[in-house]
C-alpha positions in Angstrom: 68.1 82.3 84.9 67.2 84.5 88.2 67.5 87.9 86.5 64.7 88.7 84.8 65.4 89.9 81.4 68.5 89.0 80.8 69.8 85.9 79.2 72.7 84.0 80.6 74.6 85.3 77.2 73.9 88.7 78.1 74.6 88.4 81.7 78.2 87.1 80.9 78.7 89.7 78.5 78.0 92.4 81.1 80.1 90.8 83.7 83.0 90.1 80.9 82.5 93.9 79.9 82.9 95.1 83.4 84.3 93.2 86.0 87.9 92.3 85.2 89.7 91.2 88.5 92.8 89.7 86.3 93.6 92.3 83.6 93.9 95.6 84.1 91.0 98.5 82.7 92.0 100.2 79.1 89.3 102.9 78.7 88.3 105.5 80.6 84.5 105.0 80.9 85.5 102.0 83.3 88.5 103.8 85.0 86.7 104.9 88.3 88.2 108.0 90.4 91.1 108.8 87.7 89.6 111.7 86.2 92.2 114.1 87.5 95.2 111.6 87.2 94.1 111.5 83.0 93.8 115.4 82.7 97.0 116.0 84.3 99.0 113.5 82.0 96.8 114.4 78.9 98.4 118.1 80.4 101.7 117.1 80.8 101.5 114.9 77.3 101.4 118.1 75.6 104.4 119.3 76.7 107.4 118.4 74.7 109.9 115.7 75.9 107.5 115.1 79.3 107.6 111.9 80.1 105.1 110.2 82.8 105.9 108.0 85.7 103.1 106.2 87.3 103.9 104.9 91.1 101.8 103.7 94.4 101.6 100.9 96.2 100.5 97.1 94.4 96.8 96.6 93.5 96.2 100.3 93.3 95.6 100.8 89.5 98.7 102.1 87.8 98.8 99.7 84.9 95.2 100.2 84.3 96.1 103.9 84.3 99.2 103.6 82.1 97.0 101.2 79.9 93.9 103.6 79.2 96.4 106.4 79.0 97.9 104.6 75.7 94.8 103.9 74.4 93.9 107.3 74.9 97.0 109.4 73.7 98.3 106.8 70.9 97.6 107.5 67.2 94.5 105.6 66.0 97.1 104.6 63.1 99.6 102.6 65.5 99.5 100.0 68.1 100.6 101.2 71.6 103.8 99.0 73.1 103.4 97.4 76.4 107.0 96.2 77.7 106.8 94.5 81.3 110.2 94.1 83.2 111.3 91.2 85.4 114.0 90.4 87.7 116.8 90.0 85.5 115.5 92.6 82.9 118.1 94.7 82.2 117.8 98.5 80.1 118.7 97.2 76.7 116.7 94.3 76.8 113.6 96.8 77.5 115.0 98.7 74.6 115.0 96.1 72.4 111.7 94.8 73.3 110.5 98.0 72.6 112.3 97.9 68.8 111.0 94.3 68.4 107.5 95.4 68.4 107.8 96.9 65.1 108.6 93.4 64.1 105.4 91.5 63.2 104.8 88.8 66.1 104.7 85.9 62.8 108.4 87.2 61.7 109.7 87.1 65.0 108.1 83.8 66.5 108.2 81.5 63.3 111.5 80.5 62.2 112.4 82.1 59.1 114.0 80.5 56.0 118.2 80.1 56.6 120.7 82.4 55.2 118.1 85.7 54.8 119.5 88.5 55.9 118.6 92.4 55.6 120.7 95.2 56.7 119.9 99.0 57.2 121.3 101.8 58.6 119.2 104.3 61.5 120.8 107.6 62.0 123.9 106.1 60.9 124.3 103.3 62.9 124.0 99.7 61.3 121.0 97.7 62.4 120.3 94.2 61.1 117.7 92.0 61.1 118.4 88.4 60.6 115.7 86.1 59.5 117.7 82.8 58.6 119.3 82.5 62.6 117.5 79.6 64.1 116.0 81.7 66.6 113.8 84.4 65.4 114.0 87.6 63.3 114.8 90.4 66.2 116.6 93.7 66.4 119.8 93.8 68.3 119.9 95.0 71.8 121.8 98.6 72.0 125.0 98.8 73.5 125.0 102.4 74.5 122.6 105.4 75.4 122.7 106.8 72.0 122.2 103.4 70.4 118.9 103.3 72.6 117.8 107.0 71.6 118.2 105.7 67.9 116.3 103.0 68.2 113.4 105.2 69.9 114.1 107.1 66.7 113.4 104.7 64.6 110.1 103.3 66.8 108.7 106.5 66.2 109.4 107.1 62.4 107.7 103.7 61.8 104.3 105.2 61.9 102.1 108.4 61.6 101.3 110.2 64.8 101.5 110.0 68.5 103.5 106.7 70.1 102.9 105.7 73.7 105.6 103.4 75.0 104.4 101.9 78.8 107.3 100.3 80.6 105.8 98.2 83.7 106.6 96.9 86.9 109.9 98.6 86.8 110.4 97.8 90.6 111.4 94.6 90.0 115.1 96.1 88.4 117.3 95.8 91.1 120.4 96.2 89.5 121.5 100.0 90.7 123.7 99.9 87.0 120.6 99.2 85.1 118.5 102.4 87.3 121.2 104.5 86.2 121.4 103.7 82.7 117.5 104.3 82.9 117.9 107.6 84.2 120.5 108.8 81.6 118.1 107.6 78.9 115.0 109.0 80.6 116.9 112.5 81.0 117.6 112.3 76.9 114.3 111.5 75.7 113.7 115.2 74.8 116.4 116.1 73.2 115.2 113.2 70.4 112.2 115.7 68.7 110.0 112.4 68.2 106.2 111.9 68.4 106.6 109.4 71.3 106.5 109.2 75.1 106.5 106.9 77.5 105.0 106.1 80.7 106.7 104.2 83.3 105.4 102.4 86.2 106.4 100.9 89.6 105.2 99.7 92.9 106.8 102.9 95.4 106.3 105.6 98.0 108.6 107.7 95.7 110.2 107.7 91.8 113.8 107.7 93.4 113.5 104.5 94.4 113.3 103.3 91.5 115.7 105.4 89.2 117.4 107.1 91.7 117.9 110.4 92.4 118.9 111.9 89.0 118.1 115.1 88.9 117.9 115.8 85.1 115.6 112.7 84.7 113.4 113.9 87.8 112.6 117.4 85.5 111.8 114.9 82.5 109.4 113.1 84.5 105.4 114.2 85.7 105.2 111.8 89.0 101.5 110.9 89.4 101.4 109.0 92.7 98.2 106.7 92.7 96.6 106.9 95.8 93.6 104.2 97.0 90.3 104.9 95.4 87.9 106.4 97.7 84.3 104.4 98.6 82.4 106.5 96.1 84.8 105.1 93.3 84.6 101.9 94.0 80.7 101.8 94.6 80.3 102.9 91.2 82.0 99.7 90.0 79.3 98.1 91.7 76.7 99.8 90.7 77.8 100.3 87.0 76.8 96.3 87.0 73.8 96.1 88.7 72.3 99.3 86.8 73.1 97.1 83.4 71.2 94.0 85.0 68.5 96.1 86.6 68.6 94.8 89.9 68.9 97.4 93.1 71.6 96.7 96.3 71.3 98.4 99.8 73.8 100.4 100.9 75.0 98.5 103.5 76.1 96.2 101.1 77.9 98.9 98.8 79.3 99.9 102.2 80.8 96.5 103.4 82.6 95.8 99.8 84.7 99.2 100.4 86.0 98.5 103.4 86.8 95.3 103.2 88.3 96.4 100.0 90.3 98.9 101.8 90.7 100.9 98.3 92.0 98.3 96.0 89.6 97.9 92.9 90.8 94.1 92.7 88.7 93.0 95.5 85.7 95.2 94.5 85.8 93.6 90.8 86.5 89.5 92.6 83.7 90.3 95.3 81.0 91.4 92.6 81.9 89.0 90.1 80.8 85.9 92.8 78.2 88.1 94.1 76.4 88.6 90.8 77.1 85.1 89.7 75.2 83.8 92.8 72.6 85.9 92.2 71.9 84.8 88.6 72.2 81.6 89.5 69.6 81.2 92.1 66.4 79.2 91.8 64.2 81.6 92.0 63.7 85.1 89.9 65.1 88.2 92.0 66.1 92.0 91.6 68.3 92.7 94.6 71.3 91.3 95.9 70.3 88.8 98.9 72.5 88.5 102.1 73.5 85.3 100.2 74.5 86.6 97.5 77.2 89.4 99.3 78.6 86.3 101.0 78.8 84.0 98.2 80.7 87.4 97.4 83.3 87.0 99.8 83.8 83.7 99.6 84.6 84.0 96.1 86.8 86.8 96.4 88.5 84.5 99.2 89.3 81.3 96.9 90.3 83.7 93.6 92.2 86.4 95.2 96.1 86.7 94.0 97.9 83.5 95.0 100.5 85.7 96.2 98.2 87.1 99.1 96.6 83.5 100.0 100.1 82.0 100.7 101.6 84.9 102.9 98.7 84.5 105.0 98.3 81.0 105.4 102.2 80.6 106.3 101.4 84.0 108.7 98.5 82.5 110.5 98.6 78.4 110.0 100.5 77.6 112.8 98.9 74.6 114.8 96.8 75.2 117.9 97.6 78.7 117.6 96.2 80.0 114.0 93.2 81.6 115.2 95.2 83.5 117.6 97.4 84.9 114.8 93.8 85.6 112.3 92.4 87.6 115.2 95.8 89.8 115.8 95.7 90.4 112.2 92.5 91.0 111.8 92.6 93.8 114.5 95.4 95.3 112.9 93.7 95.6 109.6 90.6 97.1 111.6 91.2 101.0 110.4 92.6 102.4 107.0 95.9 103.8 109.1 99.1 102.2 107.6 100.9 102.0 110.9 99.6 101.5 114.1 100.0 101.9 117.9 99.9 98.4 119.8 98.0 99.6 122.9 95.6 101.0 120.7 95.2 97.8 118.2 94.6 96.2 121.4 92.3 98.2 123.2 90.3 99.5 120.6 90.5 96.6 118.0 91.3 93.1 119.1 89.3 93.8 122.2 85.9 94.5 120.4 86.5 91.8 118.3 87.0 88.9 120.8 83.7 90.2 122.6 82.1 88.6 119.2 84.4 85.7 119.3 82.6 83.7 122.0 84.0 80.6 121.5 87.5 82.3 121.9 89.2 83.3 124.7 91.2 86.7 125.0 95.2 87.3 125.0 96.1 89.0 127.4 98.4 91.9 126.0 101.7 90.5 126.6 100.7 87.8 124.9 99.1 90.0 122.0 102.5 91.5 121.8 104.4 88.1 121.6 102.1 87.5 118.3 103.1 90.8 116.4 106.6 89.9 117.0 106.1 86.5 115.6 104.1 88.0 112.9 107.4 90.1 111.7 109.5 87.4 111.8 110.4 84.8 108.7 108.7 81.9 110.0 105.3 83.7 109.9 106.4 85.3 106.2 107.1 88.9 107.7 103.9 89.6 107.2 104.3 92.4 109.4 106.6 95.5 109.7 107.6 97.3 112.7 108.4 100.7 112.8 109.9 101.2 116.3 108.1 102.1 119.5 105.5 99.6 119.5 103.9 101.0 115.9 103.2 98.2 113.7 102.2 97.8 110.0 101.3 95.3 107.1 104.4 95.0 104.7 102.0 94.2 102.0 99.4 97.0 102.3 96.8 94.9 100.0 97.1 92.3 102.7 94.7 94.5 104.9 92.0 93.8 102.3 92.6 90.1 102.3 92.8 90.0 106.2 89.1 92.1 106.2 87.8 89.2 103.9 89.1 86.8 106.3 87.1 88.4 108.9 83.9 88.8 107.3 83.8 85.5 106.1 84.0 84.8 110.2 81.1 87.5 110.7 83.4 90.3 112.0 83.2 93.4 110.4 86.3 95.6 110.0 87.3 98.7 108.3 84.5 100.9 110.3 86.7 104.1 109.8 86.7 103.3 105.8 83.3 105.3 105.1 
């Protein structure tokens, strides 16, 4: 034990309480920066037949939203429903998901008895539940609009109060048929008079790309568009921990983990998790986050970050004798918090500046600089890139900017200096 005071149970705890770089926040004491995204959907929640629709780019924080929004807003006498979608999730499998959560988990996992049956009727339409199926006890998917709205109707009636539905990662429906039927439903959730709403959310620049543009649904819907959390946001996560542990951290330090975090909470939360485990695990007693301690930080954050990130990059920049060529383009690309960029400028301003601290390396010259980007676009380097026309170039994946600034710093170069 390094911290003084605090027992490794206690330490763990505060870590477990607080740092959660693989599930999202549920309550709003640890939901930094959202204040004004929760009073405008506890605003819009009191409007009859609103319905909210969460969007922004990956990593920002709209499950975490969508998440303490139902803890918030859902009856203290119900369970809110949590319904994920996939790539071959289709609108009356969601539906039925939905229904199936009124099912206790035991009824619908174990295998039941054969030959028990039950049949009942909801708003006229028959619904039955079969518990002697080898399979499981389940409600039927709906076949139409109005056999979804019924069983909405019947989700809601099976408890006292307010219901909140959260339907995630609806990007990943691809199936224009399945947006529409979506839509339709979405535009007729207020004409069911229930206690229930649901928040939707998806990974865009806009709700029409993923419902389309219905216009009746768009009027059903508050958009809240989750934009990157600002340095002050994310220092508090920081500081929230080391307040609990009583230990101080410079500035600097507070100031490094936002821009290399470029906004995203996830590598705030992996960055101080190492960090503070270093720390605690040190050989001698301390109360301030060491030098060591910030890189143990980023090292960390480098071998736990998403799996997704880690193997774009690698098949981006692991080519041969020229990887460190590749590292160094990206990482002057990811040197500001602009999404698209001007390649004379990346060049000049950037990848210049960097290679003056890359003694070892020798400098492209800027043809050659430009014949990386291109590569970098291309499928044999992952597309890591996009380009935008007229020499303006961009990551595809904007959390990949965070994961290229880690990159860096763990070679001593320090991006993101427009980022505070």
């Amino acid at each position: 034990m390094s911290i003084q005071g605090v027992s490794e149970e206690q330490f763990k705890e505060i870590l477990r309480q607080n740092l959660t770089p693989s599930t999202s926040v549920k309550t709003p004491e640890r939901l930094y920066g959202r204040d004004k995204n929760l009073l405008t959907i506890s605003k819009s929640l009191n409007s009859p037949g609103r319905q909210i629709f969460i969007y922004g780019d990956r990593g920002v924080g709209k499950t975490s939203l969508a998440m303490t929004t139902a803890q918030l807003h859902t009856s203290a006498t119900r369970k809110m429903i949590y319904v994920i979608c996939e790539n071959e999730t289709t609108f009356s499998g969601v539906i039925q998901a939905i229904a199936n959560s009124t099912i206790r988990i035991e009824d619908r996992i174990e295998k039941p008895a054969a030959g028990q049956s039950a049949g009942f009727n909801i708003m006229g339409n028959g619904i039955n539940i079969n518990k002697g199926t080898p399979r499981t006890a389940s409600i039927a998917s709906p076949n139409t609009i109005n056999d979804a709205l019924d069983l909405i109707k019947y989700v809601a009636r099976k408890g006292v109060g307010k219901q909140i539905v959260v339907v995630d990662e609806m990007e990943r429906i691809r199936n224009t048929a399945e947006k529409e039927k979506f839509a339709e439903f979405i535009k007729n959730l207020a004409e069911i008079e229930e206690d229930i709403n649901f928040v939707f959310c998806g990974i865009a620049s806009d709700i029409n790309e993923i419902i389309g543009s219905h216009p009746s649904a768009g009027r059903i819907l508050e958009p809240i568009k989750l934009e990157r959390l600002n340095h002050t946001d994310l220092w508090q996560i920081i500081n929230g921990v080391a307040s609990k542990l009583q230990i101080s951290i410079e500035r600097e330090y507070l100031i490094r983990i936002s821009q290399i975090s470029d906004g995203f909470p996830h590598f705030v939360h992996l960055i101080g998790e190492s960090m503070f485990w270093s720390l605690f695990e040190s050989s001698e007693v301390c109360n301030s986050i060491r030098i060591d301690d910030f890189q143990s930080g980023i090292n960390g954050a480098l071998q736990r970050a998403e799996p997704t990130l880690r193997i774009q990059y690698d098949k981006a920049t692991k080519k041969t004798r020229l990887s460190e060529d590749y590292q160094e383009v990206l990482w002057a690309l990811a040197d500001t918090t602009s999404d698209t960029r001007q390649v004379s400028e990346v060049y000049e301003a950037s990848y210049r500046r960097i290679m003056k601290q890359r003694h070892h390396r020798s400098e492209l010259t800027r043809v050659q600089f430009n014949q990386r980007l291109l590569s970098l676009k291309s499928d044999g380097h992952g597309e890591i890139l996009t380009w935008f026309g007229s020499g303006w170039y961009g990551f595809r994946e904007k959390m990949m900017r965070g994961y290229a600034r880690l990159n860096a710093q763990k070679a001593g170069i320090e991006l993101g200096r427009d980022a505070v």
